[in-house]
Each structure stands twice: as structure tokens, then as C-alpha cells.
C-alpha positions as a printed NumPy array, in Angstrom:
array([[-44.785, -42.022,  13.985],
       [-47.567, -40.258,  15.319],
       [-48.763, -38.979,  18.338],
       [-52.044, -40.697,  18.422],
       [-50.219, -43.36 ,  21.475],
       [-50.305, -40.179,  23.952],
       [-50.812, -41.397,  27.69 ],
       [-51.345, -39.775,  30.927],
       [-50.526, -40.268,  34.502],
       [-51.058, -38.352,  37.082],
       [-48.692, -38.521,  39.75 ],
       [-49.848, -37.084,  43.211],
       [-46.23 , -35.875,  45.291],
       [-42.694, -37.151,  44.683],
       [-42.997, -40.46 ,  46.474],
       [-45.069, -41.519,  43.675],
       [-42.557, -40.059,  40.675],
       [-39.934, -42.2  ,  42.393],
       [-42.668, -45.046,  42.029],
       [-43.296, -44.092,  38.114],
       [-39.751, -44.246,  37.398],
       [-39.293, -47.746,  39.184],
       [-42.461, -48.451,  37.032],
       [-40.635, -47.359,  33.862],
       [-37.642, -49.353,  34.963],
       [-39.53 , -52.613,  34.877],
       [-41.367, -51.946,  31.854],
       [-37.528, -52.447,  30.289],
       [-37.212, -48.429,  29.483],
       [-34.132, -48.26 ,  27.293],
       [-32.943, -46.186,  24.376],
       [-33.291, -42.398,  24.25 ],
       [-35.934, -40.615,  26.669],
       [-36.278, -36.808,  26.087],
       [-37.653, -35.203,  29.624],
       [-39.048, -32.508,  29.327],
       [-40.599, -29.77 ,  32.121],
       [-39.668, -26.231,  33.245],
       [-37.642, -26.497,  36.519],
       [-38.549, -27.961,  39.483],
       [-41.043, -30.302,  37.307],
       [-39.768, -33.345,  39.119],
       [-37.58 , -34.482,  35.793],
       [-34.399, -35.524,  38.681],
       [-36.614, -36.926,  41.112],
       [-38.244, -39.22 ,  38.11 ],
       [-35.132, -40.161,  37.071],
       [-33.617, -41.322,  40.593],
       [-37.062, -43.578,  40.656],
       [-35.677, -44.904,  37.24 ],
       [-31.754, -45.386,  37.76 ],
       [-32.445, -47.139,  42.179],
       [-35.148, -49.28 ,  40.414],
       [-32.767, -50.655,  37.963],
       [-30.25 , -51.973,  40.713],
       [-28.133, -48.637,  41.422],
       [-27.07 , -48.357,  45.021],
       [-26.624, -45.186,  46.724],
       [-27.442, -41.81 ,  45.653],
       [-28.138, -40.123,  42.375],
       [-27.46 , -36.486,  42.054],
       [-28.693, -34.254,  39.239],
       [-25.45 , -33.883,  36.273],
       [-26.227, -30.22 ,  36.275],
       [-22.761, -28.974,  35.822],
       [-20.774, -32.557,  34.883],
       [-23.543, -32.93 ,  32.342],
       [-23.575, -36.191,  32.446],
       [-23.629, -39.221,  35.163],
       [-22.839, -42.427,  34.127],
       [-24.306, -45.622,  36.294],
       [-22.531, -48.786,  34.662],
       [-25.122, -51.742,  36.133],
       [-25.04 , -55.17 ,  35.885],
       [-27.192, -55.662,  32.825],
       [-27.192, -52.142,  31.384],
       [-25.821, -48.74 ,  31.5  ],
       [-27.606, -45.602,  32.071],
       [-26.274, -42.147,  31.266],
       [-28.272, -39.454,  32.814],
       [-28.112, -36.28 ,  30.791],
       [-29.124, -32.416,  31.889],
       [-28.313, -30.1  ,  29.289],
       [-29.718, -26.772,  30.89 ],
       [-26.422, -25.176,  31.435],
       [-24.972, -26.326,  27.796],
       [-24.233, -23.421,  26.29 ],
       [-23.812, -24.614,  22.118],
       [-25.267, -28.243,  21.059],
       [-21.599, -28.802,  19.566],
       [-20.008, -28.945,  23.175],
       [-21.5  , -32.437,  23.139],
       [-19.136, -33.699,  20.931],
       [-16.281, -32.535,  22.587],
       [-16.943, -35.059,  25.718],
       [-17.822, -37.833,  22.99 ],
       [-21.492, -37.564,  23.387],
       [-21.775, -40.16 ,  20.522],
       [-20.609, -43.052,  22.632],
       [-22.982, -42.89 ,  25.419],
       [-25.635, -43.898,  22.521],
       [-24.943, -47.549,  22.07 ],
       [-27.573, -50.773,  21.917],
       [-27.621, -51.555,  26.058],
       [-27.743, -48.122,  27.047],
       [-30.664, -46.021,  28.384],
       [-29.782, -42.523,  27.959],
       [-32.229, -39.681,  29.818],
       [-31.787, -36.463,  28.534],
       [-33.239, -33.419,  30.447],
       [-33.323, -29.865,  28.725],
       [-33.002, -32.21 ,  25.284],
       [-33.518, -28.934,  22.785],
       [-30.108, -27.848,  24.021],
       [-28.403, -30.188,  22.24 ],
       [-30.401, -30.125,  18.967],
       [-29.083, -31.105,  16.039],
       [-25.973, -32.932,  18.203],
       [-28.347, -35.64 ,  19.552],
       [-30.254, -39.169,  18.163],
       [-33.924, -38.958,  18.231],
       [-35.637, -39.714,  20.999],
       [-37.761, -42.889,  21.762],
       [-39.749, -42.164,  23.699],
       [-40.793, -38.118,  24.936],
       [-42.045, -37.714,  28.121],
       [-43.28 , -34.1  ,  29.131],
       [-43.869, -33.661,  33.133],
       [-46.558, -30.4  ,  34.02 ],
       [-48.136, -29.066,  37.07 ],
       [-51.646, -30.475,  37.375],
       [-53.702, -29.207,  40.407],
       [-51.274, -30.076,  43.643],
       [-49.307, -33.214,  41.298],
       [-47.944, -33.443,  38.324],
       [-49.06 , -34.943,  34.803],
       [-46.537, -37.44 ,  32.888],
       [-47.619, -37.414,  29.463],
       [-45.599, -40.444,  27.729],
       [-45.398, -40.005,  23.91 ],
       [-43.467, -43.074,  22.032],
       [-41.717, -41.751,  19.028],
       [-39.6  , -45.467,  17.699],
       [-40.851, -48.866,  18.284],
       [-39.17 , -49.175,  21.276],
       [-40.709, -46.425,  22.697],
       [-44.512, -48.272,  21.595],
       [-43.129, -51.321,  23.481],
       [-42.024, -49.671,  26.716],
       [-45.739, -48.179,  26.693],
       [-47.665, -51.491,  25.868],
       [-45.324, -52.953,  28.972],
       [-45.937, -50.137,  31.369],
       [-48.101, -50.841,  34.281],
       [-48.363, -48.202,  36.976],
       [-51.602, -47.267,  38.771],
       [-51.749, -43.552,  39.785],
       [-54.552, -43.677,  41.991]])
């Protein structure tokens, strides 16, 4: 798939990345997302927008050291990934990494080229950057799935 279905939004402060990821959460974001942004991108922040939005209650703290947070919802689960202090892709299999991947699952990976070679590809890549005072989302579908979550996306960024 190519990368010709590249869009942009701009997002101003982090009130509106919590409002991008509730926009990503109604657009029925599932599968594998690869986030990707140097630290202090907004890649946490993005995904509490994403995980509240689809009907968690209460807070949602970054997996740095556990890895991995589950949040088992009513119609879904969601496994929020951040691989920066993963030391050897094959650690992921020692935790079962494999059966976080399954058909109702929406699994967001930060720091995804840690666990290379240990991981499914991704559908859909998302890469967060400083742009003036904000931050630019570029959203790049990479699966079907990914094209659909895009074609159902609505957020305005004005």
C-alpha cells in the first residue's frame, strides 16, 4: 500500500490532541496504530483522548515501565503499548505479546521500532511533530482498515 493517502492535522495545544483522539475513537480506530514522535510529542496525551473517548473511566497513565496497559471495555479492548524502555524486541514474547493482537482489539504502540521484527504490521502509522507552537498528526493508512478509519475520520483543527 502506498503512501499516496497521507493526511495532516494540525493540532493547536493538548486540549485539542485529547479531542483528535476522541475523534479517532469515533471514526471506529481499531487494529494496530504505530505512534510515532520523539518525547514529549504528545503520543500519551493522544492516546488518553483515544482510550476516555471509547468509554474508559478514570485515568490513563503512560505503560512506560509495565509496558503495557490493558483497558477491557464493553465492546472492545485496548492495549496501550510504550516500548521506549524495551531493551531486545524478543522480551515481547516473554509477556505473550502475541495475544494482545486479536480481531476486537485496538492495540497503540508507542516507540513501535523497538519491537521490530516481534510485532504485526501496523494499520495505520501516525507520526506526531512540532509545528510552529502545535503539533502536526500526519495519519498514514498502511491495511484496509487503516484506509477506512481515514475515509471515517472527521475532526476539524481549526
Amino acid at each position: 500500500m502506498s503512501g499516496d493517502q497521507l493526511q495532516s492535522f494540525f493540532i493547536a495545544d493538548e486540549a485539542a490532541m485529547v479531542a483528535f483522539g476522541g475523534s479517532l475513537a469515533a471514526s471506529g480506530l481499531g487494529g494496530v496504530v504505530f505512534l510515532n514522535g520523539d518525547l514529549g510529542m504528545g503520543k500519551t496525551t493522544l492516546c488518553r483522548g483515544i482510550i476516555q473517548s471509547a468509554g474508559h473511566q478514570g485515568a490513563v497513565k503512560s505503560p512506560t515501565y509495565t509496558l503495557v496497559e490493558p483497558y477491557e471495555l464493553e465492546d472492545r479492548d485496548i492495549y496501550h503499548f510504550d516500548l521506549y524502555r524495551l531493551g531486545d524486541p524478543e522480551e515481547l514474547e516473554y509477556f505473550g505479546v502475541r495475544d494482545y493482537f486479536h480481531d476486537n482489539a485496538l492495540c497503540l504502540i508507542e516507540w513501535p521500532e523497538k519491537g521490530e521484527g516481534v510485532l504485526p504490521p501496523a494499520d495505520m502509522l501516525l507520526n506526531i511533530t512540532v509545528q510552529n507552537e502545535g503539533r502536526l498528526i500526519e495519519l498514514q493508512p498502511q491495511t484496509l482498515k487503516g484506509q477506512q478509519l481515514l475515509a471515517n475520520l472527521q475532526f476539524d483543527s481549526e
